[in-house]
N, C-alpha and C positions, 0 to 999 in steps of 0.2 A: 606315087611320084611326089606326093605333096612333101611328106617326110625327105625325102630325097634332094628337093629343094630344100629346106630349112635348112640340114647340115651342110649342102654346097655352101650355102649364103653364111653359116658360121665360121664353116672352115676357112673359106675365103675373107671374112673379119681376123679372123685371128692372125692368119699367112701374111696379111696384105701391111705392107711398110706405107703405103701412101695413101692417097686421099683414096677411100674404100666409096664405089658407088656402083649401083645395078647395071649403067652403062658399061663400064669398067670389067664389071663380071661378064655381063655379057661378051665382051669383048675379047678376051682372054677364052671364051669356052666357043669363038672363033663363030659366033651365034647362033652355037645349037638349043640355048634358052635365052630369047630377048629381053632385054633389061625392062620393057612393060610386062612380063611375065612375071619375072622375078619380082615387081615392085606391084604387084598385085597378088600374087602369093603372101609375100609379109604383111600385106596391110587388110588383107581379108579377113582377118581375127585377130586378137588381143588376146597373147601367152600370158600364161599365167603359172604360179610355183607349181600348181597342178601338174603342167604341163612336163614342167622338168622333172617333177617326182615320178612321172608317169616312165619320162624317159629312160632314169638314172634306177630306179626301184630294182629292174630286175640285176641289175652290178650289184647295188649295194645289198639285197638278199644273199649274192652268195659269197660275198666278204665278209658278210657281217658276225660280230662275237660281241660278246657280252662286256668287253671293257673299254670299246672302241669309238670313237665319235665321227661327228659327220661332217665339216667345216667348208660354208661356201662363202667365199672371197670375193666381193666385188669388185675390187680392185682394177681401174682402169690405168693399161700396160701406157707407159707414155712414148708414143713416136715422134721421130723427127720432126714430121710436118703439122703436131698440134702444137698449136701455143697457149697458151697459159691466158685463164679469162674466171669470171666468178662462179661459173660452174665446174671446170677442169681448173684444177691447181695444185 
């Protein structure tokens, strides 16, 4: 389930137009996982690139070719409801 939560709680980042919070999640999933749930799942360990190679390793094994690279974007999407300040700009 642990896994299971993380990808709700991303896909739910990615989908979400407005202000993204565990209450919010919860809310919408009509609270079959309470947003203390949720906000303790994320904060009970610190992901790491580990983490994502762990996740992404077995995609990129079977795409992988010999001429090909691997590009990860950190790019944050900008929405409606962020404004612009010295860390997002």
């Amino acid at each position: 389930m642990d896994k299971e939560k993380t990808e709700l709680y991303t896909d739910y980042l990615i989908c979400n137009q407005g202000l993204a919070t565990a209450t919010s999640l919860s809310a919408m999933l009509d609270g079959d996982i309470s947003h203390d749930q949720i906000t303790r799942h994320m904060s009970a360990r610190l992901y790491t690139s580990k983490d994502l190679w762990v996740d992404v390793k077995p995609i990129v094994r079977q795409i992988e070719k010999e001429d090909a690279c691997l590009i990860f974007d950190d790019t944050v999407q900008e929405k409606a409801s962020t404004d612009e300040n010295e860390i997002m700009c």
